[in-house]
C-alpha positions as CSV (number, residue, x, y, z in Angstrom):
1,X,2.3,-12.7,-87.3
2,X,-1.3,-14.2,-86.8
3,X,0.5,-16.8,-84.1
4,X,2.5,-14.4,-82.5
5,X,0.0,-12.2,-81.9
6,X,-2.4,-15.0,-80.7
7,X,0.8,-16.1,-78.5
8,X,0.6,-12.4,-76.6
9,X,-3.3,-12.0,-76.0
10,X,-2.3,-15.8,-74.4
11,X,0.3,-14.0,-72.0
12,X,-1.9,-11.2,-71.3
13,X,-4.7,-13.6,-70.3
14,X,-2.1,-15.2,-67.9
15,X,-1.1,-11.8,-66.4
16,X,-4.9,-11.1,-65.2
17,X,-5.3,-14.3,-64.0
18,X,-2.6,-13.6,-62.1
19,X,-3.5,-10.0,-61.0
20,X,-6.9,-11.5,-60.1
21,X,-5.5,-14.1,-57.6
22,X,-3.4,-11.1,-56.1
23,X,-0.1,-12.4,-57.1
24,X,2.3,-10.4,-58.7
25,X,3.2,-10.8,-62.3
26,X,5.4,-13.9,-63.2
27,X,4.7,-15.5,-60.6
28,X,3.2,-19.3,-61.1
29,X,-0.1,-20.2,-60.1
30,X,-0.6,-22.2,-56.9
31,X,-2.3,-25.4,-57.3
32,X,-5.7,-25.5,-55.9
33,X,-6.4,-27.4,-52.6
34,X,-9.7,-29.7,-53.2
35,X,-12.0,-28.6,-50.3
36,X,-13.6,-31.3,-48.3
37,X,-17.4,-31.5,-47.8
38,X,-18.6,-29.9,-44.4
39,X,-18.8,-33.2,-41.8
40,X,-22.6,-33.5,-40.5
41,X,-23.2,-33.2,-36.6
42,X,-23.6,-36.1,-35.0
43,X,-27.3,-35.5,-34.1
44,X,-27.6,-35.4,-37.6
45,X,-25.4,-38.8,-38.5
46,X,-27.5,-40.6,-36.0
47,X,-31.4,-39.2,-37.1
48,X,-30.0,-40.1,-40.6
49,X,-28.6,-43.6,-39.3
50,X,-30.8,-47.0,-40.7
51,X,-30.4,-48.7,-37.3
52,X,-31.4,-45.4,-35.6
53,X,-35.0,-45.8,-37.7
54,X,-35.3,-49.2,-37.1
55,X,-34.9,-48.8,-33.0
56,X,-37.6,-46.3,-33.3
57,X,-39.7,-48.1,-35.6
58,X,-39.6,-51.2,-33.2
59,X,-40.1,-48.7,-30.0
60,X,-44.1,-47.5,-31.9
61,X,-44.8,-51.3,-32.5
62,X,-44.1,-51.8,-28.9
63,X,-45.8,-49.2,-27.3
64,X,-48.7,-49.9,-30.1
65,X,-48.7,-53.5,-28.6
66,X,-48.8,-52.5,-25.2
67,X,-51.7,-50.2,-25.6
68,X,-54.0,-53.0,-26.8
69,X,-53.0,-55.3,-24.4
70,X,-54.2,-53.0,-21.9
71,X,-57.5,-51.8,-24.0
72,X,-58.6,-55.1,-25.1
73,X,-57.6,-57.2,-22.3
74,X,-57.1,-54.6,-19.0
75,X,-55.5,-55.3,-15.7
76,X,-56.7,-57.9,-13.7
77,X,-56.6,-56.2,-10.4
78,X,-59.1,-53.6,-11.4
79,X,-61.8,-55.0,-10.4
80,X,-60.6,-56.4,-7.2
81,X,-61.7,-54.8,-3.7
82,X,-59.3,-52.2,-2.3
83,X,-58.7,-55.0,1.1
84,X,-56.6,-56.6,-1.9
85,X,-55.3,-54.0,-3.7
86,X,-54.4,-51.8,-1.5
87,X,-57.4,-48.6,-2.1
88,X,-56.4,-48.1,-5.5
89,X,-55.9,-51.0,-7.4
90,X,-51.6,-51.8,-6.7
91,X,-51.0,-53.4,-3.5
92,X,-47.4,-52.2,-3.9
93,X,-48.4,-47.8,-3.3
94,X,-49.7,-46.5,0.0
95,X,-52.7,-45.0,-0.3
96,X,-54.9,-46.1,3.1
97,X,-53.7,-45.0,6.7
98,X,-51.6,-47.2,8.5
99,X,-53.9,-48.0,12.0
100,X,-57.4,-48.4,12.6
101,X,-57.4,-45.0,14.2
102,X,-55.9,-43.0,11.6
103,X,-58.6,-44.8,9.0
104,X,-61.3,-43.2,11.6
105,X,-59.5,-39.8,12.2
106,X,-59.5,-39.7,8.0
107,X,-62.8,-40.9,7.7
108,X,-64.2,-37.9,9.8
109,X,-61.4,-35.2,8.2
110,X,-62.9,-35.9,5.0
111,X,-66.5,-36.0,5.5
112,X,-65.6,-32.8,6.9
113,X,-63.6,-31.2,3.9
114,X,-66.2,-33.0,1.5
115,X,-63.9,-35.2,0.0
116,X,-65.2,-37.5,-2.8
117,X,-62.1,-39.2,-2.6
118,X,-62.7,-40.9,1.1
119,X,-64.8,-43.2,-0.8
120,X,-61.9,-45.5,-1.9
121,X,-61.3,-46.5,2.0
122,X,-63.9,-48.6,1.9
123,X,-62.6,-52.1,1.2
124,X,-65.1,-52.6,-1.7
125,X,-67.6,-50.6,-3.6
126,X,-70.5,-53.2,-1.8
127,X,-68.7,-51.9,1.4
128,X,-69.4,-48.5,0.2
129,X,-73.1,-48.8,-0.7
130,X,-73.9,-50.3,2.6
131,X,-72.2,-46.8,4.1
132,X,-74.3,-44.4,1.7
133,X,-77.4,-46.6,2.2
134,X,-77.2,-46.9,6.3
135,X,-77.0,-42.5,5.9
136,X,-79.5,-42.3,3.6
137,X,-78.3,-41.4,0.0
138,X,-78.3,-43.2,-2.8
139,X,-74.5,-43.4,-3.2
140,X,-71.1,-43.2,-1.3
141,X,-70.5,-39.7,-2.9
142,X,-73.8,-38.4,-2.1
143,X,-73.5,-40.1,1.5
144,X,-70.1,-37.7,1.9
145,X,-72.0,-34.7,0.8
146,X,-75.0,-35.3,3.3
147,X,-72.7,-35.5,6.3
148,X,-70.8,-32.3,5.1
149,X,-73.8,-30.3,5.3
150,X,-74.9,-31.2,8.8
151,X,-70.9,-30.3,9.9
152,X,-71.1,-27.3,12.1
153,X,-67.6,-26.9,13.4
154,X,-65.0,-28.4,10.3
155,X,-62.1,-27.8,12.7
156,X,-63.1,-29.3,15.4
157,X,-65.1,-32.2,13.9
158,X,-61.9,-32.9,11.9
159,X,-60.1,-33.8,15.2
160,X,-61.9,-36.9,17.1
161,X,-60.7,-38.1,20.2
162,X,-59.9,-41.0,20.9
163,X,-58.9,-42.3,24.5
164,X,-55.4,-44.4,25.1
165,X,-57.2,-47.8,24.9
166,X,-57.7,-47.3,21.7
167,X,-55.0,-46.0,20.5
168,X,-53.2,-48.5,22.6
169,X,-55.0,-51.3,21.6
170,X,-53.4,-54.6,19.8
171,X,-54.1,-55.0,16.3
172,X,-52.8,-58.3,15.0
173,X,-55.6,-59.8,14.6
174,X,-55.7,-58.1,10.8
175,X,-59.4,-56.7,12.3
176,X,-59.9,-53.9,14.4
177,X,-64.2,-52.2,15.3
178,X,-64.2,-48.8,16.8
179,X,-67.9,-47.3,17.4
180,X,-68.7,-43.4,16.9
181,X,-70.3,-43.6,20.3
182,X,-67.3,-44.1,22.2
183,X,-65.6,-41.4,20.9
184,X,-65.2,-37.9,21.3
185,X,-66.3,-36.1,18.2
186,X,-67.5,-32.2,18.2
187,X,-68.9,-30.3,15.7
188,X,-70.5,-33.3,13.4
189,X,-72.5,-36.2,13.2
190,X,-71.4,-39.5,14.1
191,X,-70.1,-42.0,11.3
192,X,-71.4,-45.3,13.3
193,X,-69.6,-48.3,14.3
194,X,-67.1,-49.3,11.5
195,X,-64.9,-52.5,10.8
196,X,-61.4,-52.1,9.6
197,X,-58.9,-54.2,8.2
198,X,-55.6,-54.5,7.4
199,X,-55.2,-54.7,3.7
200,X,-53.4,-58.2,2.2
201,X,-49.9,-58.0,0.2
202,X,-49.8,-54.0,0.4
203,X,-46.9,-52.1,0.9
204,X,-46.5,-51.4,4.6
205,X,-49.6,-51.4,6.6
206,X,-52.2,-50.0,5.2
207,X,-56.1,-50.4,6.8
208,X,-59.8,-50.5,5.1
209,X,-62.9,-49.9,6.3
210,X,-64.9,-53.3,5.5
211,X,-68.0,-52.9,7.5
212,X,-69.8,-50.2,8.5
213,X,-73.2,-50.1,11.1
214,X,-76.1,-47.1,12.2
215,X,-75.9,-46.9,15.7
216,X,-78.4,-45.7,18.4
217,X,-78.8,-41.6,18.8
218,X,-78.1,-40.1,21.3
219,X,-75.7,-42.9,22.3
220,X,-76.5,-45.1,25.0
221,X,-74.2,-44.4,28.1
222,X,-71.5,-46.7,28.1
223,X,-70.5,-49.2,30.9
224,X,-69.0,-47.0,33.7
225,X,-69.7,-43.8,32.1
226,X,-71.7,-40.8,33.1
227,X,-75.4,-40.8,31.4
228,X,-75.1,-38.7,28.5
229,X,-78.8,-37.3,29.4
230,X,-78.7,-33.3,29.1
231,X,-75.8,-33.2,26.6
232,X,-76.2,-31.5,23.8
233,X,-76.8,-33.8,20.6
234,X,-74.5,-35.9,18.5
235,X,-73.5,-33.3,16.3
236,X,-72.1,-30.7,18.7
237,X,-71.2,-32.6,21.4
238,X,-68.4,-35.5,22.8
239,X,-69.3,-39.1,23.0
240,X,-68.1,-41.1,25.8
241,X,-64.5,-43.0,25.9
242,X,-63.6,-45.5,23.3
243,X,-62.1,-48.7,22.9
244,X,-61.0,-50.9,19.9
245,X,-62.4,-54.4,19.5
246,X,-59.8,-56.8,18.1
247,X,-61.7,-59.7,16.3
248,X,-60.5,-63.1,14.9
């Protein structure tokens, strides 16, 4: 009696099993289908992969490498004048004009916007010095800011003149002079006679200023010009006609 009664509890167990999984009674239980484990995103597969770590592991120890290099030993165009380098230390990036007379025209745009940065046209930091030193200050920079403030028309002291023999002249001779008193400026002071030339190995042509002389004011009159006696001064008024000096 014991067993047979065991033998029913057994069968009722087996009925709500059955009830529970929704099947109705008698019915055999389906096997159960082993479920897989979710599959990772890729993403994830590759952030987890060894030779994923290793390739960045070897990109820090490169760019570590790379950064002392460059601390500890530098570049060795860095210290070389911008007639090498190009203005700004690779030859390869245009960053002077392209003629002597856009070097000039820039020259006097700056000085009149009070650009700091009109300093790297010079073709060294010597070249530079001379400039502040011939106007009086004790640095390129502070040359820049001393012209600015005698500026009375930025406009018009942005826009020199300069007359078709200049702009006309031949400059393969890699050197090129054009003086402040042949041209027509307005509005300013005069920036004196400067040397230019064309920068070495740069990309394109690209021209420096690599000399730079006070000249005489008021300008003298020049050779088959008008006296310049009754003009107003330098800083207001046009110079005489220009010409570019090629020299060997």
């Amino acid at each position: 009696m014991e067993q047979w009664r065991q033998f029913q509890e057994f069968q009722r167990f087996q009925e709500f099993q059955r009830f529970q999984q929704g099947l109705p009674p008698g019915a055999p239980i389906p096997p159960t289908t082993p479920t897989r484990p979710a599959t990772r995103p890729l993403w994830q597969r590759v952030l987890r992969a060894k030779w994923f770590r290793k390739l960045v592991y070897l990109l820090i120890i490169a760019l570590l490498i790379n950064w002392a290099y460059d601390h500890y030993f530098g570049n060795p165009d860095d210290d070389k004048p911008a007639s090498e380098t190009g203005g700004g230390g690779v030859a390869q990036t245009v960053l002077l004009p392209n003629s002597p007379v856009a070097a000039v025209r820039r020259l006097y745009k700056d000085v009149a916007n009070d650009v700091d940065l009109v300093c790297t046209m010079f073709a060294s930091p010597q070249v530079a010095q001379q400039f502040a030193e011939n106007v009086g200050a004790r640095d390129c920079p502070a040359a820049v800011h001393k012209l600015k403030s005698e500026v009375t028309q930025v406009s018009a002291y942005t826009a020199p003149r300069f007359p078709s023999q200049v702009t006309n002249a031949p400059t393969t001779s890699g050197t090129a002079v054009i003086s402040s008193c042949e041209l027509t400026v307005r509005g300013g002071p005069l920036l004196g006679k400067l040397t230019l030339t064309r920068v070495a190995g740069a990309k394109d042509e690209q021209w420096a200023i690599s000399g730079h002389e006070n000249e005489p004011d008021p300008c003298p009159p020049m050779p088959g010009q008008p006296s310049q006696s009754g003009q107003p001064s330098q800083s207001g008024a046009p110079s005489t006609s220009s010409s570019v000096q090629p020299t060997s």
